[in-house]
C-alpha positions, 0 to 999 in steps of 0.5 A: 500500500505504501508503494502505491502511496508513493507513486500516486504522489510521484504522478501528482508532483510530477503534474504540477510541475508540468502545470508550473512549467506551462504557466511559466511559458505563458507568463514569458509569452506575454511578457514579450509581447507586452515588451513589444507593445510598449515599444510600440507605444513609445515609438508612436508617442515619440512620432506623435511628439515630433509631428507637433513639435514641427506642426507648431514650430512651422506655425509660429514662422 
């Protein structure tokens, strides 16, 4: 009975670090993708900044 014990606990530890494993590489999915998205965020801000900067300084002259 207690070989059974221990294999039933081997199977559920070795099930949960599967299921750790898989949230794992989800959370570094979106982490990349989250990186991505706010250097495009950045990029699009810094584009938007300088079309008013020059908007306004072609205004002004």
């Amino acid at each position: 009975m207690k070989a059974y014990d221990y294999a039933e606990k081997a199977k559920y530890e070795q099930a949960k670090q599967r299921s750790l494993k898989a949230i794992d590489a989800r959370l570094a999915r979106h982490e990349n993708v989250t990186r991505f998205i706010l250097i495009l965020v950045l990029i699009i801000a810094g584009l938007s900044l300088a079309l008013l900067a020059t908007h306004l300084f072609n205004r002004s002259n």
